[in-house]
PDB file with one MODEL, atoms N, CA, C and O in Angstrom:
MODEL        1
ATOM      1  N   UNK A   1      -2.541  16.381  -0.091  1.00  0.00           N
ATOM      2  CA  UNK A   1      -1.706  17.554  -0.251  1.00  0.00           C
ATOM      3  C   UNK A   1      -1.582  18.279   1.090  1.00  0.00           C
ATOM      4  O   UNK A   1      -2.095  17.785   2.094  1.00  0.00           O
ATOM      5  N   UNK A   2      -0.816  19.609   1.141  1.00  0.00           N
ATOM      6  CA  UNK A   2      -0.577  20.201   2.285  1.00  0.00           C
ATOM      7  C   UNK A   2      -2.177  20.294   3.145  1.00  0.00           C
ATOM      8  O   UNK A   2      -2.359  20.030   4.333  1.00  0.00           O
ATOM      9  N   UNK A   3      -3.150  20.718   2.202  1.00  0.00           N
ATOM     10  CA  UNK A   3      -4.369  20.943   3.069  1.00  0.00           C
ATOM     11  C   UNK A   3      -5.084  19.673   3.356  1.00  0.00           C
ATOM     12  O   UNK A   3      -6.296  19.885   3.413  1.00  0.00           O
ATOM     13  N   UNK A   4      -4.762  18.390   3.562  1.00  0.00           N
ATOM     14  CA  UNK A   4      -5.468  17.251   3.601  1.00  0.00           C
ATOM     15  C   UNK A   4      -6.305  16.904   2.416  1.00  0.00           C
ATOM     16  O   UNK A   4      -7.093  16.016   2.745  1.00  0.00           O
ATOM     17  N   UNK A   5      -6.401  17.136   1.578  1.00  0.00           N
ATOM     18  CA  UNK A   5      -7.209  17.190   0.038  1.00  0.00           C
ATOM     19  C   UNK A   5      -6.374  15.155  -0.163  1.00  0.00           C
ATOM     20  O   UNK A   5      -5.241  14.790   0.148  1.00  0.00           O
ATOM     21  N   UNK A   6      -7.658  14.223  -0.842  1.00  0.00           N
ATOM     22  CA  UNK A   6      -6.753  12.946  -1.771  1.00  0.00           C
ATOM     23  C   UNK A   6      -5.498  13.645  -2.574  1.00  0.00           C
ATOM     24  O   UNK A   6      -5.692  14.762  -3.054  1.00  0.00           O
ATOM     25  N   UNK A   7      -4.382  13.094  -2.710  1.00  0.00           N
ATOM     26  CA  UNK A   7      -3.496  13.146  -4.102  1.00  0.00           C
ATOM     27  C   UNK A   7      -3.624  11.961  -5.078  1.00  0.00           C
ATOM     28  O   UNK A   7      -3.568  10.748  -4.877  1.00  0.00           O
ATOM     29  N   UNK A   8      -3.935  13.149  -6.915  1.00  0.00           N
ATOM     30  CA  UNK A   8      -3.924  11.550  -7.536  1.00  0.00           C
ATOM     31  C   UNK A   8      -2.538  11.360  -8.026  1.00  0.00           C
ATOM     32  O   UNK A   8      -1.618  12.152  -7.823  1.00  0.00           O
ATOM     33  N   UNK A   9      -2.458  10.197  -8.718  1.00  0.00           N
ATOM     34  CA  UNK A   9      -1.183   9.915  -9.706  1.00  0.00           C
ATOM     35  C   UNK A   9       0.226   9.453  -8.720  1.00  0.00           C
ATOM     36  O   UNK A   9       1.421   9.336  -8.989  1.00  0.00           O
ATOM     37  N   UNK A  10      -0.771   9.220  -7.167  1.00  0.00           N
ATOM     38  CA  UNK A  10       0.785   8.894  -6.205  1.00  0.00           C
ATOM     39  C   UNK A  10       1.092   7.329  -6.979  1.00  0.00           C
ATOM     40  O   UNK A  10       0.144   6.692  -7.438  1.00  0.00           O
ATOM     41  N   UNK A  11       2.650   6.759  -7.066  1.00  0.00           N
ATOM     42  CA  UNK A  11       2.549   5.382  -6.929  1.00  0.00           C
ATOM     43  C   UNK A  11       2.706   4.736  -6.347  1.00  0.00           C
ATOM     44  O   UNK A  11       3.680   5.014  -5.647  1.00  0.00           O
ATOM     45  N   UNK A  12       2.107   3.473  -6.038  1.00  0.00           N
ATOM     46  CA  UNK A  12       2.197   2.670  -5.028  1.00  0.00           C
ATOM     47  C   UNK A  12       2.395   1.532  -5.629  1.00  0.00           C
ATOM     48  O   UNK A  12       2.168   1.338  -6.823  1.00  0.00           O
ATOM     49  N   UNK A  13       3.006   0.380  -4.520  1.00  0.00           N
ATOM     50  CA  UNK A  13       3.988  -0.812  -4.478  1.00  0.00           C
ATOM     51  C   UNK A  13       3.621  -1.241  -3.060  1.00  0.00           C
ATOM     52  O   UNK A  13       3.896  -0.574  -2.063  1.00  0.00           O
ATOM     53  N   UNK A  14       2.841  -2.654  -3.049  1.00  0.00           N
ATOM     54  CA  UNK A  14       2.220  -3.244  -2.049  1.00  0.00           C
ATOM     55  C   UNK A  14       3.083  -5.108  -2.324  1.00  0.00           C
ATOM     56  O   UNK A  14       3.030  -5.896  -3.269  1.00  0.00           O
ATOM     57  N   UNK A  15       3.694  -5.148  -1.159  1.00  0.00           N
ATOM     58  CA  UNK A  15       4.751  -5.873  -1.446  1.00  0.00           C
ATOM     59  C   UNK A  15       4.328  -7.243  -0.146  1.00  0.00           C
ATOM     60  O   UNK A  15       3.895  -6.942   0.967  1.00  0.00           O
ATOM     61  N   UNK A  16       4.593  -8.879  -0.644  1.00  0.00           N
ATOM     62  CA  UNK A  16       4.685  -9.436   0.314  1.00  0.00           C
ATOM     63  C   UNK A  16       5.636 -10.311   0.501  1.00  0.00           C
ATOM     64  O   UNK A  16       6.251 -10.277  -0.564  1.00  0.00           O
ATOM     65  N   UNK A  17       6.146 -11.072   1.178  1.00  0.00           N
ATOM     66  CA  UNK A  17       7.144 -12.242   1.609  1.00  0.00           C
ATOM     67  C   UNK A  17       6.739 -13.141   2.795  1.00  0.00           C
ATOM     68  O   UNK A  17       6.540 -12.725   3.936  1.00  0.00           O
ATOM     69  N   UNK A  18       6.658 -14.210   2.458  1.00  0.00           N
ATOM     70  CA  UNK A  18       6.532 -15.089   3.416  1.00  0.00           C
ATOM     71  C   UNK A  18       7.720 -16.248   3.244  1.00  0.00           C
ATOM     72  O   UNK A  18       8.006 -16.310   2.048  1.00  0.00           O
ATOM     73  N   UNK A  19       8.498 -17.179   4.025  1.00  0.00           N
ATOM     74  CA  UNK A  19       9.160 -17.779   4.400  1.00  0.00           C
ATOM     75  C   UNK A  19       9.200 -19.106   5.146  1.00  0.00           C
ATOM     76  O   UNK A  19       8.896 -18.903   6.322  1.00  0.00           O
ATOM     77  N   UNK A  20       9.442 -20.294   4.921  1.00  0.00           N
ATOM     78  CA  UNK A  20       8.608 -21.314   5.543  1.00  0.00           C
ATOM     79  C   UNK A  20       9.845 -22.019   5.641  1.00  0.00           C
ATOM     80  O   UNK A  20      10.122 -22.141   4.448  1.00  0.00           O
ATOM     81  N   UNK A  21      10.554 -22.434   6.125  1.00  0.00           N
ATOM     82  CA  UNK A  21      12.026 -23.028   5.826  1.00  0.00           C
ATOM     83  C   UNK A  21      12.999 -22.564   4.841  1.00  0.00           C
ATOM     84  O   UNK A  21      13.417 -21.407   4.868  1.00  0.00           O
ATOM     85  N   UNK A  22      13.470 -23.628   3.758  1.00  0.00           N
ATOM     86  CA  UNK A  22      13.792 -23.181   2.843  1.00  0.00           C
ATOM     87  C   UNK A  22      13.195 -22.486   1.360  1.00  0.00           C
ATOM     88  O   UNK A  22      13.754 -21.987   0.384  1.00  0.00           O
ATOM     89  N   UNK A  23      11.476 -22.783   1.814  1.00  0.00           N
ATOM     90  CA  UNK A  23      10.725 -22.137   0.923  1.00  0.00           C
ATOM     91  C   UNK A  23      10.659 -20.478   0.940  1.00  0.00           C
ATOM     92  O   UNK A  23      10.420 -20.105   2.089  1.00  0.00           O
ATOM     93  N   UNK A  24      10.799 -19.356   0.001  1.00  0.00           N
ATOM     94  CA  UNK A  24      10.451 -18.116   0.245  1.00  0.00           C
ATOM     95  C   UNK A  24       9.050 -18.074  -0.955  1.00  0.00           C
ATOM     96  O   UNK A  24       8.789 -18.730  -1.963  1.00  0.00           O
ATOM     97  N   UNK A  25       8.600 -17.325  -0.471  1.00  0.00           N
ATOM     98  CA  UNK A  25       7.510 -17.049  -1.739  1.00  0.00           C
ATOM     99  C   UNK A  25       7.395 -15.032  -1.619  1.00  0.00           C
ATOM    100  O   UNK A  25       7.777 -14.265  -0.735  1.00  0.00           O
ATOM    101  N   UNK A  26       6.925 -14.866  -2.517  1.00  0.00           N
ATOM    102  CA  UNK A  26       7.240 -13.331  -2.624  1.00  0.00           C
ATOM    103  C   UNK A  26       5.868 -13.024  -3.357  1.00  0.00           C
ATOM    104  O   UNK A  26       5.131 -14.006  -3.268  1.00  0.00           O
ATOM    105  N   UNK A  27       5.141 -11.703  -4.232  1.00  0.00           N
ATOM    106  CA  UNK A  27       4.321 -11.006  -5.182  1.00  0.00           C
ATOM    107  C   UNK A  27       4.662  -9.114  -4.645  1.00  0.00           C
ATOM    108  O   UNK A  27       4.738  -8.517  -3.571  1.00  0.00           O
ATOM    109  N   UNK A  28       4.746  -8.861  -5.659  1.00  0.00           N
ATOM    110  CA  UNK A  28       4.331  -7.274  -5.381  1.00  0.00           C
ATOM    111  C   UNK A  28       3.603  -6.913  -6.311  1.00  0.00           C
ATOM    112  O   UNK A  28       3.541  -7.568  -7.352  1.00  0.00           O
ATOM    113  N   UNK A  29       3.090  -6.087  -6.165  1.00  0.00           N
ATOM    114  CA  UNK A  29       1.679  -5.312  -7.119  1.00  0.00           C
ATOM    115  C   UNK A  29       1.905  -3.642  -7.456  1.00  0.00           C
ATOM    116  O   UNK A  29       2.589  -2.893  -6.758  1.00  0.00           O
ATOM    117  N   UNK A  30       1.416  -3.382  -8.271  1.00  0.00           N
ATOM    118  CA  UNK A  30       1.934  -1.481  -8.562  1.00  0.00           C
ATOM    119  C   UNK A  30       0.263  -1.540  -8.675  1.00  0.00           C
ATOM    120  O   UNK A  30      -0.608  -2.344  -9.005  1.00  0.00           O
ATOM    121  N   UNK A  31       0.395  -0.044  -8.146  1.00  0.00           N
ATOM    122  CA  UNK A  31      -0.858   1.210  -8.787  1.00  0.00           C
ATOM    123  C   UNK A  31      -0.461   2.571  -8.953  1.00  0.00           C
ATOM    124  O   UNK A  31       0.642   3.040  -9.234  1.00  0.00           O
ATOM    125  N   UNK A  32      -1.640   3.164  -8.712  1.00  0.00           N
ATOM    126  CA  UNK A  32      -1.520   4.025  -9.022  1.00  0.00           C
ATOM    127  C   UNK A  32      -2.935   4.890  -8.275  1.00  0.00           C
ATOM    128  O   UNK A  32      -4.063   4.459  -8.511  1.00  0.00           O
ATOM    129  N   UNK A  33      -2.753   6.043  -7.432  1.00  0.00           N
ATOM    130  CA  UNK A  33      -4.447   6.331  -6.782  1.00  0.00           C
ATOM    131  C   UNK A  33      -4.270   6.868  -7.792  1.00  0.00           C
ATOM    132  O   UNK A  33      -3.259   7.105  -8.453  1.00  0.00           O
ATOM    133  N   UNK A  34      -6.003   7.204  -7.999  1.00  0.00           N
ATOM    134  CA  UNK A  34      -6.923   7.714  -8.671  1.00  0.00           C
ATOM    135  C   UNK A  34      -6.992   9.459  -8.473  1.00  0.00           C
ATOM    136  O   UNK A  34      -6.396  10.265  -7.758  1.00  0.00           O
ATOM    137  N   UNK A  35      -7.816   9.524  -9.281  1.00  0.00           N
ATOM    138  CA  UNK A  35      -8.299  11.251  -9.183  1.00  0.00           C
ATOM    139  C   UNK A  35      -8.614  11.877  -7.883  1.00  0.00           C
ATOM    140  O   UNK A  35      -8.253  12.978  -7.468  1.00  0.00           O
ATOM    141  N   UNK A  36      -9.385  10.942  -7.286  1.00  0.00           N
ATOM    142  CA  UNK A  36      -9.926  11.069  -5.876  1.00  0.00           C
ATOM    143  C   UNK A  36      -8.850  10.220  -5.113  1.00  0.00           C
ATOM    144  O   UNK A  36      -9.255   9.494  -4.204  1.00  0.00           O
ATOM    145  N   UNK A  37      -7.733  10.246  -5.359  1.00  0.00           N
ATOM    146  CA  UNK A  37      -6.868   9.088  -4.281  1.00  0.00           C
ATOM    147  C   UNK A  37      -6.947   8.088  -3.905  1.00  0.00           C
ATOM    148  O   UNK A  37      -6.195   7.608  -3.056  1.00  0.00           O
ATOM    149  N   UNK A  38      -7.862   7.531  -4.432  1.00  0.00           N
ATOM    150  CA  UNK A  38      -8.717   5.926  -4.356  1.00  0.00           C
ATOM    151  C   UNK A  38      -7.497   5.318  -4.636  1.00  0.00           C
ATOM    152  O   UNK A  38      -6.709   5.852  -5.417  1.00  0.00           O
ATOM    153  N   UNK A  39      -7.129   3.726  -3.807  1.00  0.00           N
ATOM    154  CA  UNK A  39      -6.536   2.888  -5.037  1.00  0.00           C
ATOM    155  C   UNK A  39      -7.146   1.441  -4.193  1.00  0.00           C
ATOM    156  O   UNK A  39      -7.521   1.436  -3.021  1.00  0.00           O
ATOM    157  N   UNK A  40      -7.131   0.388  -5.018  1.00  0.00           N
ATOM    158  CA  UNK A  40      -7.566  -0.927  -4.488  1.00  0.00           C
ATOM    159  C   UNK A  40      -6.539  -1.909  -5.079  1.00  0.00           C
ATOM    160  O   UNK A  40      -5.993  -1.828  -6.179  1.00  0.00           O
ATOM    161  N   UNK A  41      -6.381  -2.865  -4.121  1.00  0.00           N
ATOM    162  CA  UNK A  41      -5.343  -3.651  -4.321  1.00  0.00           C
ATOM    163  C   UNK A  41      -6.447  -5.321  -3.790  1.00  0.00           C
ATOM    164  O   UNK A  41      -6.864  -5.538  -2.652  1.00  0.00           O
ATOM    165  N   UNK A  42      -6.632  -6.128  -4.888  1.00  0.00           N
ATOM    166  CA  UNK A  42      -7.729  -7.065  -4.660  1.00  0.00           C
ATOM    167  C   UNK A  42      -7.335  -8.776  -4.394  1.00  0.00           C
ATOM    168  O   UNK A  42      -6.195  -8.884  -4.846  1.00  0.00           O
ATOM    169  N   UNK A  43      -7.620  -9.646  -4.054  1.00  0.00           N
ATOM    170  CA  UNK A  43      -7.125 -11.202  -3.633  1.00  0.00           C
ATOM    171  C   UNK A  43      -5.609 -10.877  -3.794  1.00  0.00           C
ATOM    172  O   UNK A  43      -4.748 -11.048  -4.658  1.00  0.00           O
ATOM    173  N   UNK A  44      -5.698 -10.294  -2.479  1.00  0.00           N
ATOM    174  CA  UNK A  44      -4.919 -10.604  -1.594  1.00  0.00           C
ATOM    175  C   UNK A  44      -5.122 -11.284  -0.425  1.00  0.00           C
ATOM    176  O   UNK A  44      -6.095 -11.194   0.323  1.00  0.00           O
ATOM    177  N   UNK A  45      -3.945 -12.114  -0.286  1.00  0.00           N
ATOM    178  CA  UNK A  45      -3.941 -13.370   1.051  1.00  0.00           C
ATOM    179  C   UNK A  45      -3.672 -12.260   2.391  1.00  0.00           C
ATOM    180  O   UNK A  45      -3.449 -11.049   2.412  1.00  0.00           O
ATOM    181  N   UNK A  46      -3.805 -13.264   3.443  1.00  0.00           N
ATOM    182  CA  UNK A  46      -3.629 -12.539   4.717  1.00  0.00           C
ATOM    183  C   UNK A  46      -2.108 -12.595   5.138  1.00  0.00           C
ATOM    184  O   UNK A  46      -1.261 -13.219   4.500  1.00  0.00           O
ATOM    185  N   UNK A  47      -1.884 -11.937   6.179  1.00  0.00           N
ATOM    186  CA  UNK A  47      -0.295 -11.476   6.310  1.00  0.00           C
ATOM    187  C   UNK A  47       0.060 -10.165   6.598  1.00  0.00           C
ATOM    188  O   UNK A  47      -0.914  -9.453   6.842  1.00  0.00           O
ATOM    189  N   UNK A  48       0.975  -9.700   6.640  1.00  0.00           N
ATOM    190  CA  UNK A  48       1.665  -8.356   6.629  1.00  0.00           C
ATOM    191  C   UNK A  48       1.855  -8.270   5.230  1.00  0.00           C
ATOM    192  O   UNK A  48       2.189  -9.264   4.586  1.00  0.00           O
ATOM    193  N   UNK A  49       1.691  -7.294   4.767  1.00  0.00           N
ATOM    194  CA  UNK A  49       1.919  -6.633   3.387  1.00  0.00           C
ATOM    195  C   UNK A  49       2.715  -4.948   3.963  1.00  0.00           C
ATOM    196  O   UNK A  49       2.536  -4.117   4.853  1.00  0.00           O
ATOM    197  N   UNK A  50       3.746  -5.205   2.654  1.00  0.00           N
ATOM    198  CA  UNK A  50       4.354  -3.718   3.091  1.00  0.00           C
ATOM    199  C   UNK A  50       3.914  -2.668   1.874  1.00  0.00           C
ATOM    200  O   UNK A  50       4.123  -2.985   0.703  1.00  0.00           O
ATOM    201  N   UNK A  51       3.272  -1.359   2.232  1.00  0.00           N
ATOM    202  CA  UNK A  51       3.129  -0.273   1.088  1.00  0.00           C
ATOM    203  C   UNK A  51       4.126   0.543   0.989  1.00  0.00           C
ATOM    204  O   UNK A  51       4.625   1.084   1.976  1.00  0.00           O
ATOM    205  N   UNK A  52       4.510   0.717  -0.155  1.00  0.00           N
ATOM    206  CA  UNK A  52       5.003   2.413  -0.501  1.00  0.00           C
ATOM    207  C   UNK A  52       4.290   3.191  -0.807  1.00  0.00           C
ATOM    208  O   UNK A  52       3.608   2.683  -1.697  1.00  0.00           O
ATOM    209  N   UNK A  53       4.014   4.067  -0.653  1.00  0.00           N
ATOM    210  CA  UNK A  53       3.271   5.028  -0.941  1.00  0.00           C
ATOM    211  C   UNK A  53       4.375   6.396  -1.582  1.00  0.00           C
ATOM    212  O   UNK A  53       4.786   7.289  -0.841  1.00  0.00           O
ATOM    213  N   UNK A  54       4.605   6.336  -2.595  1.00  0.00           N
ATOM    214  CA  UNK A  54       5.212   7.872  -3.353  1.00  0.00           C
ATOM    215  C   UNK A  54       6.761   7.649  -2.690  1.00  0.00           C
ATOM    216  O   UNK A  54       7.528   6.779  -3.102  1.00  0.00           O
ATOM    217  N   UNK A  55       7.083   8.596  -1.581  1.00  0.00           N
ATOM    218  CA  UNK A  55       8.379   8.827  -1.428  1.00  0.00           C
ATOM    219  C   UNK A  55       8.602   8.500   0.187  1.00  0.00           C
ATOM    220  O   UNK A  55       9.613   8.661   0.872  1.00  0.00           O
ATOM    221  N   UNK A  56       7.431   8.038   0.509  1.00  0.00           N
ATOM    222  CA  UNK A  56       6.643   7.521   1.785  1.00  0.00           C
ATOM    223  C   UNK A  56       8.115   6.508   2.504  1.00  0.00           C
ATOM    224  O   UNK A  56       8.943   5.899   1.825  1.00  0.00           O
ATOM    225  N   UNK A  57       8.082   6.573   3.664  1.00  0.00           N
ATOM    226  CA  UNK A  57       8.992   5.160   4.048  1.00  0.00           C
ATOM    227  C   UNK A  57       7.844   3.979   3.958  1.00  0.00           C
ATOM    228  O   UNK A  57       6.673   4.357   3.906  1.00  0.00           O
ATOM    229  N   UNK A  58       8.135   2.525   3.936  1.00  0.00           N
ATOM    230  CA  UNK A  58       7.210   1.463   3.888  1.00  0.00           C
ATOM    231  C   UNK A  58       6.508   1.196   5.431  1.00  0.00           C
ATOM    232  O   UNK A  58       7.129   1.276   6.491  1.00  0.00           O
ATOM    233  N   UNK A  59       4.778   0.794   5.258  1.00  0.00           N
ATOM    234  CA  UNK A  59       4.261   1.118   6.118  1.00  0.00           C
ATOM    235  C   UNK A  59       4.036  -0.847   6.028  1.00  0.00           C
ATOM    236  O   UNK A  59       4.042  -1.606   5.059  1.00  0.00           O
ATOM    237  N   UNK A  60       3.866  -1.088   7.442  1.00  0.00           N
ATOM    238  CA  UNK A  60       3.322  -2.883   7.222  1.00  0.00           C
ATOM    239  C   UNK A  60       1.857  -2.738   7.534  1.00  0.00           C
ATOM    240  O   UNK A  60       1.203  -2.063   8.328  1.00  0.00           O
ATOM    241  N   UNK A  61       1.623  -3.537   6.705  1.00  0.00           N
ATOM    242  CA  UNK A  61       0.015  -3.573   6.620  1.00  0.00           C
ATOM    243  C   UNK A  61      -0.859  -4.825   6.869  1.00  0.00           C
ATOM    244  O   UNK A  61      -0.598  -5.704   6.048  1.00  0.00           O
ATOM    245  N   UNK A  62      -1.923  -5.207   7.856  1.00  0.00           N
ATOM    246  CA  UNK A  62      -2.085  -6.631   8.207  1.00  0.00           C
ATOM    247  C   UNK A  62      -3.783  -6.357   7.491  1.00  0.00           C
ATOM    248  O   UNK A  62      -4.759  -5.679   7.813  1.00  0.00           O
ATOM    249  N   UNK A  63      -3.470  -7.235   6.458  1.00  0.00           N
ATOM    250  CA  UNK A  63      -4.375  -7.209   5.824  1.00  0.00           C
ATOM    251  C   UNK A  63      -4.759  -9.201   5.772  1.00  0.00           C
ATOM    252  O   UNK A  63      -4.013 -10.179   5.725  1.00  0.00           O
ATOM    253  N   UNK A  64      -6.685  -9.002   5.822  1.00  0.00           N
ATOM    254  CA  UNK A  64      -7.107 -10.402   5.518  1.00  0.00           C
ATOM    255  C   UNK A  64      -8.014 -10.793   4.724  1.00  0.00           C
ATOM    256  O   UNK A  64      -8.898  -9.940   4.643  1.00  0.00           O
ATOM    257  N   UNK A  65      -8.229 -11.814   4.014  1.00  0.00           N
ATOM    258  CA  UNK A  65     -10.089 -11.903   3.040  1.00  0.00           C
ATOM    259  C   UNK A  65     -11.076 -11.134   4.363  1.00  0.00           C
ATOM    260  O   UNK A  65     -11.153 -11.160   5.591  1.00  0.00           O
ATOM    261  N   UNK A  66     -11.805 -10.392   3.047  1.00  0.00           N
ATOM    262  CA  UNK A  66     -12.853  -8.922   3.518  1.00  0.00           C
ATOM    263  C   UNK A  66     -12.629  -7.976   4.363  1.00  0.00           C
ATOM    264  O   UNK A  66     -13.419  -7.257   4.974  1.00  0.00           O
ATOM    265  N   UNK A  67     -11.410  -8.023   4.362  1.00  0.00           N
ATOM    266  CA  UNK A  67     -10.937  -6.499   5.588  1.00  0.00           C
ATOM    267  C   UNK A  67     -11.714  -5.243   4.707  1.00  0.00           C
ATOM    268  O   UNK A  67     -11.992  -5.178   3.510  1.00  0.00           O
ATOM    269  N   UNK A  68     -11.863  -4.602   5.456  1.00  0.00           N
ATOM    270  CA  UNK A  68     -12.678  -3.268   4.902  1.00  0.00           C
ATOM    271  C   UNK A  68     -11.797  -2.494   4.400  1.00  0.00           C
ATOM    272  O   UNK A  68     -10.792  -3.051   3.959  1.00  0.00           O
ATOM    273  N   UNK A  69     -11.885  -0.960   4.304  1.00  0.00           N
ATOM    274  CA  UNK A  69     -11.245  -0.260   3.336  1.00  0.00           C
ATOM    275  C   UNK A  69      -9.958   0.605   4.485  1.00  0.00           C
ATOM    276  O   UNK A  69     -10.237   0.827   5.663  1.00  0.00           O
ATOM    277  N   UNK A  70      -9.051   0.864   4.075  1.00  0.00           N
ATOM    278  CA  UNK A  70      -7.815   1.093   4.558  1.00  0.00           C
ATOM    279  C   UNK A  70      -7.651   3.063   3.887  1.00  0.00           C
ATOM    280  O   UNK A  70      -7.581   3.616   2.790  1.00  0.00           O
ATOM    281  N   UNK A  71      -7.659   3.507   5.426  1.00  0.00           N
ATOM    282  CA  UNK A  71      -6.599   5.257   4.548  1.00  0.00           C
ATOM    283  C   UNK A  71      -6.094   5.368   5.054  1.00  0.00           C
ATOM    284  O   UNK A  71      -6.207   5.392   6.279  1.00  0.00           O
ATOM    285  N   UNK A  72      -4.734   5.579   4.044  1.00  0.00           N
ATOM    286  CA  UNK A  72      -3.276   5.964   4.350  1.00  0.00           C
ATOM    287  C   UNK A  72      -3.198   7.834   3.914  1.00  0.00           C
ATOM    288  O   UNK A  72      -3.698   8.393   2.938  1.00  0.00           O
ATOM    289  N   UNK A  73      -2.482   8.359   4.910  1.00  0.00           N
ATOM    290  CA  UNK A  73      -2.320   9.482   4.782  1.00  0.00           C
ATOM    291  C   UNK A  73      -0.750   9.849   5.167  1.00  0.00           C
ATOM    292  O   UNK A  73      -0.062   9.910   6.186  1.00  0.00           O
ATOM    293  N   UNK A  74      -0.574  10.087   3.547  1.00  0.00           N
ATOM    294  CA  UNK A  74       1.016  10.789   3.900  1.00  0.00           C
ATOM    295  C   UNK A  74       1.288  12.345   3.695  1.00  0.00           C
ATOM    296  O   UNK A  74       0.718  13.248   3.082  1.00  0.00           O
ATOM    297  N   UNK A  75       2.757  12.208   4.731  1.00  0.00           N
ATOM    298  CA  UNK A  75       3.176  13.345   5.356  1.00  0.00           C
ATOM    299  C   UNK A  75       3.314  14.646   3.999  1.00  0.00           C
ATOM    300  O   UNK A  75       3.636  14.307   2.860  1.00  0.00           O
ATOM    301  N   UNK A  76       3.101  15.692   4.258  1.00  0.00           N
ATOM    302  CA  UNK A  76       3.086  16.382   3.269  1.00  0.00           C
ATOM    303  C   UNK A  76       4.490  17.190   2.807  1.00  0.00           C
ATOM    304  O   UNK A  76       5.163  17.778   3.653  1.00  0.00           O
ATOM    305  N   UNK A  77       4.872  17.162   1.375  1.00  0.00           N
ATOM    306  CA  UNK A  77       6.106  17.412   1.813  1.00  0.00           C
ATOM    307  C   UNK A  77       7.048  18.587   2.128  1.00  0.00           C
ATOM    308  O   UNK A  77       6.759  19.572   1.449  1.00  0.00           O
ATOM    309  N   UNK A  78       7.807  18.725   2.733  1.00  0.00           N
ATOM    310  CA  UNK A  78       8.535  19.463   3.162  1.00  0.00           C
ATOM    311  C   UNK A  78       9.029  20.756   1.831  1.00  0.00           C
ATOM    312  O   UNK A  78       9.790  20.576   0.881  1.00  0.00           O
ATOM    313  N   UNK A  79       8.258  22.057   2.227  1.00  0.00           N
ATOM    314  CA  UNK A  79       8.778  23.335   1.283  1.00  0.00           C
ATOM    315  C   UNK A  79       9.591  23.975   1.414  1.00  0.00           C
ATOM    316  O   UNK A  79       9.811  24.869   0.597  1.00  0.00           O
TER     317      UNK A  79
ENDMDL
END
């Protein structure tokens, strides 16, 4: 929120695409943070992954097996 506080109930959309010739392969995933703003998104492959976050523009995300924990902090919005 405006004072840096987690927001819960944001939704999120963690999106991937990869491309190999004529092969495309795609998955996206929904959540939802938590009370405390927590959210986990689990086996996932390595790559760029793109998030939305709420009303957020999409952020790319290079995520791999056991990357540690990731915070995203969005802009607060405009009153």
């Amino acid at each position: 929120d405006g004072r840096g506080a987690p927001l819960a109930g944001v939704p999120l959309d963690l999106a991937w695409l990869h491309r190999s010739g004529a092969v495309r392969s795609s998955s996206i995933r929904r959540g939802v943070s938590g009370r405390d703003g927590a959210f986990r998104f689990e086996g996932l492959g390595p790559g760029p992954h793109q998030l939305i976050a709420g009303d957020e523009p999409r952020r790319i995300l290079a995520v791999a097996p056991g990357s540690g924990p990731l915070e995203v902090r969005l802009d607060p919005a405009p009153r």
